[in-house]
C-alpha positions in Angstrom: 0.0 0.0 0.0 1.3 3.2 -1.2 2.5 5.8 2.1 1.3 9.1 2.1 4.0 11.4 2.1 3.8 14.3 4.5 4.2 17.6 2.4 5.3 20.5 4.6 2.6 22.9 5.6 0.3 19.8 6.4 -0.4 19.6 10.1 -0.6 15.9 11.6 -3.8 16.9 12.7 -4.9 17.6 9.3 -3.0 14.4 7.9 -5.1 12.4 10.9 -8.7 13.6 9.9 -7.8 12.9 6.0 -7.0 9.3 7.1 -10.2 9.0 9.0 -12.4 11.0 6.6 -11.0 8.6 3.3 -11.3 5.5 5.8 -15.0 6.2 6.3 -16.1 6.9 2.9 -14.4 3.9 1.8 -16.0 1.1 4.6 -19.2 3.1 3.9 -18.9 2.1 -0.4 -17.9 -1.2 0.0 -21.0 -1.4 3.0 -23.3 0.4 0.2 -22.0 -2.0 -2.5 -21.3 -5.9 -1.3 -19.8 -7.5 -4.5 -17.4 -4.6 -4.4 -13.9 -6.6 -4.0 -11.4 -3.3 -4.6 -10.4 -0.8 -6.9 -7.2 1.5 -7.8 -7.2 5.0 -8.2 -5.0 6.6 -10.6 -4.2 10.2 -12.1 -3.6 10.6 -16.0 0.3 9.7 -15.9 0.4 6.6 -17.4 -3.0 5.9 -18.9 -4.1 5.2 -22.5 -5.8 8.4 -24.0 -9.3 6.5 -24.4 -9.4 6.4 -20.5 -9.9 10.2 -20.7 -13.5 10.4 -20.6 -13.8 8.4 -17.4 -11.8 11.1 -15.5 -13.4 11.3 -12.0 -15.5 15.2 -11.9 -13.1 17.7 -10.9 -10.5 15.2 -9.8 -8.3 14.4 -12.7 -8.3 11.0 -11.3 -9.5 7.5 -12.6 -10.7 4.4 -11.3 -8.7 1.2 -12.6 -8.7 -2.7 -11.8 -11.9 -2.7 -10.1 -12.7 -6.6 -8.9 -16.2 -7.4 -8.7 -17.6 -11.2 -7.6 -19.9 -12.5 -8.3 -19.6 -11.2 -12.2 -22.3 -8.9 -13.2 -24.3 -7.7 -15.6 -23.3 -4.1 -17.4 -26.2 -2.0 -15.1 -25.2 -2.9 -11.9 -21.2 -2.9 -13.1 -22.3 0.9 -14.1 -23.7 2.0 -10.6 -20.7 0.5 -8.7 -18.2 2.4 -10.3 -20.4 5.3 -10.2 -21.1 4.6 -6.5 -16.9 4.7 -6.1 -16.2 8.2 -8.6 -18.7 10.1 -6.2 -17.1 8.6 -3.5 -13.8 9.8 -4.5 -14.9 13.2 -6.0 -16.9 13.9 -2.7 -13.7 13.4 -1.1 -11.8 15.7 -3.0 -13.8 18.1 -3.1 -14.7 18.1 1.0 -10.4 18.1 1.5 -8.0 18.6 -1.6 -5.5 16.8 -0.2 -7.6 14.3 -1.0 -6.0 14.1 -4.3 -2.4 13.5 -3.7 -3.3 11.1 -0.6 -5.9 8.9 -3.1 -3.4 8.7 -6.7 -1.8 5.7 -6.6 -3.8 3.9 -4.0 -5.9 0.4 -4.7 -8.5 -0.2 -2.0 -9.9 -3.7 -1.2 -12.4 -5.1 0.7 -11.3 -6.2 4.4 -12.8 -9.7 5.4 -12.6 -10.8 9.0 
């Protein structure tokens, strides 16, 4: 798992309630969405050109590699990943550090 790297001018404190805030909104997706397995998130560096549309709103971010099980059918494929962009773009735009802490970060379901 990628390490977030502390940029000066970022107080812990601020660095803390990131953590927790991105923590939260990801338990809640993968609560709201139970064949959810994981997903990466990625910025534009990297990706083929014909990944461009599925840019996440106002995040210049995408979501890659997402694992889904059972398999299903296009519809419910569709809201998932658009249950995970506004999860992602809500968290940008609520903290923009979101940005830098979520590029380059895959996410997967924990199972206790």
């Amino acid at each position: 798992m990628k390490t977030f790297e502390f940029k000066p001018g970022l107080p812990e404190t601020l660095l803390g309630r990131l953590e927790a805030d991105v923590d939260a909104k990801i338990k809640a997706l993968f609560a709201r969405c139970p064949a959810l397995c994981g997903f990466s998130v990625r910025d534009r560096a990297g990706l083929p050109k014909d990944m461009d549309k599925n840019r996440i709103p106002d995040a210049d971010l995408f979501v890659t590699e997402i694992g889904i099980f059972p398999k299903l059918d296009d519809e419910q494929y569709s809201e998932i990943y658009d249950e995970i962009t506004l999860a992602i773009s809500d968290l940008v735009y609520e903290q923009p550090h979101a940005y830098d802490y979520l590029r380059g970060r895959t996410f997967a379901r924990t199972l206790h």
